[in-house]
N, C-alpha and C positions, 0 to 999 in steps of 0.2 A: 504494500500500500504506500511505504514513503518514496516508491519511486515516481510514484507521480504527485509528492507533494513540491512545488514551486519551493525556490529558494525568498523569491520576490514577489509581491501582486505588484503591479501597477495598470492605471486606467487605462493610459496610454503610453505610445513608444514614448513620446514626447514630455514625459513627466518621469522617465529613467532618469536618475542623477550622474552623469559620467565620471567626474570627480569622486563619486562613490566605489561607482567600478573599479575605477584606477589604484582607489587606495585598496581594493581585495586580489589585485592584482592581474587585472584583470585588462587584456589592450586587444582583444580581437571579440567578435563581435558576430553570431549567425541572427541573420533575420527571417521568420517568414514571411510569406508577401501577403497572401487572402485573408484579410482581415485583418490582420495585424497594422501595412503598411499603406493596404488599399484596399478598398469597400470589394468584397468578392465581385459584386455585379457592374465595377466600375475601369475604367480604361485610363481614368489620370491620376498620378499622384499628387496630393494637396502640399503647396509649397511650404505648411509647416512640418512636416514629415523629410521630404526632401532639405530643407533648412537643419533639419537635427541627422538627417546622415552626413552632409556637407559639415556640420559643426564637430562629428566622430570622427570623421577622416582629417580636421584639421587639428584637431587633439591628440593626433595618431593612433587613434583605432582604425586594426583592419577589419575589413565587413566585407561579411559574406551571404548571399542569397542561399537561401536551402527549404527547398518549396515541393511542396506533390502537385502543384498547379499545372495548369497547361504550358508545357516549353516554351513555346513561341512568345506565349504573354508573360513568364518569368523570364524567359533571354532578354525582352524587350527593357524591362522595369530596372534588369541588372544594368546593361547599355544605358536607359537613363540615367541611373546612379555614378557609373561608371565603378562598378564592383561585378566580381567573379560569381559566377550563382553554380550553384548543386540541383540541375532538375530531374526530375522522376525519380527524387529523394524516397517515395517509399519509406516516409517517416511512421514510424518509429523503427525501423531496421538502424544498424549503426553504420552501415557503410558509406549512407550521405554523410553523416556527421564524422564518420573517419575519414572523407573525401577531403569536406570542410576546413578538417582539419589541418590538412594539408595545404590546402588553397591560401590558408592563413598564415601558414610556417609556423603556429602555435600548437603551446600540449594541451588538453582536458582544461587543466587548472587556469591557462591564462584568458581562456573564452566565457563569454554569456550566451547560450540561447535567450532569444528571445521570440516567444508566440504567442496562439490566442488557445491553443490545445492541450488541454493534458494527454492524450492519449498519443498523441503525434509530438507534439517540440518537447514536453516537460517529461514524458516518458524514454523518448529516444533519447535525448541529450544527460538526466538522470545514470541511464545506464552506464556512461561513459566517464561520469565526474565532470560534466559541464556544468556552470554555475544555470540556473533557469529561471527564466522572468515571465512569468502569466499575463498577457494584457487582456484587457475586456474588449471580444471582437468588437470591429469598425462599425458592420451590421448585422441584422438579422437574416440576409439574402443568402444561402448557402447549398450543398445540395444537400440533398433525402438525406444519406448516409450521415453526413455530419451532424444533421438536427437533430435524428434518433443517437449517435453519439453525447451529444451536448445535453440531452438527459440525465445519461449515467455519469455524466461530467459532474453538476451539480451536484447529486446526491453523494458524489467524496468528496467535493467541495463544503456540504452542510458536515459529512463525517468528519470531515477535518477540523473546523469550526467549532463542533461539539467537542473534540479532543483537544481544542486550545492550540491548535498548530496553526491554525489563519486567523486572521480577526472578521467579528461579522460584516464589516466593510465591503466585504470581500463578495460575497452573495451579494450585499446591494448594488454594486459595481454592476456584476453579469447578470443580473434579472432587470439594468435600468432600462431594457430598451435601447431603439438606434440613439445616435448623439447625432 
């Protein structure tokens, strides 16, 4: 069960403290894309999101894409950012995230995942001894598979909460609806 508990909640990518990171030692950086960094149903990135990769990569974090999304539309998002992406990651397998790993020239201990999944980023990256940051997806638009996922999300999110490992925050966050 603690391998899918989050080292970190946050709302959003954009409310991560970097300076934080840095002091756990932390300089490289896995992102995923749907939801996380852009609305699953959406084609542009919101220039405060793009501002806070732009502001990682001049603090010296390396960032890396690591996505189960469609290639084409994660190649593209990587290209705008101008960072490396891991597609047809097959998250939670470890081999995107040993890819990643590599893309970054970092060990386990010096990277963050960061995502909006437990069963996918906070699980696979867990496995590994990646630090893991839980955001509260972008939207509610998602497919079939994820939303019956995002069920059994919750109910370890409340078990967690009930064991004192999250704070109830934490539920209010992913039950607020779109932003």
């Amino acid at each position: 069960m603690k391998l899918l508990l989050p080292n970190k909640v946050c709302n959003r990518v954009t409310d991560i403290n970097l300076a934080e990171l840095r002091k756990l030692g932390i300089s490289g950086l896995m992102l995923d894309l749907d939801n996380t960094l852009v609305r699953y149903d959406s084609e542009e990135l919101d220039q405060e999101f793009k501002a806070w990769v732009a502001q990682a990569k001049a603090e010296g974090f390396k960032i890396c894409l690591v996505s189960n999304g469609r290639p084409k539309r994660v190649l593209r998002f990587a290209q705008l950012m101008d960072i490396p992406a891991v597609i047809r990651a097959y998250k939670p397998k470890r081999s995107p995230f040993l890819q990643a790993l590599r893309l970054l020239s970092k060990d386990a201990p010096q990277v963050a995942m960061i995502g909006d999944q437990l069963f996918t980023d906070v699980l696979g990256a867990n496995r590994l001894g990646i630090y893991t940051i839980l955001i509260t997806p972008l939207g509610k638009k998602e497919l079939s598979t994820t939303r019956l996922v995002r069920k059994l999300e919750q109910r370890m999110l409340r078990r967690f909460v009930k064991k004192g490992w999250l704070a109830d925050e934490v539920l209010d966050q992913r039950s607020g609806g779109e932003r």
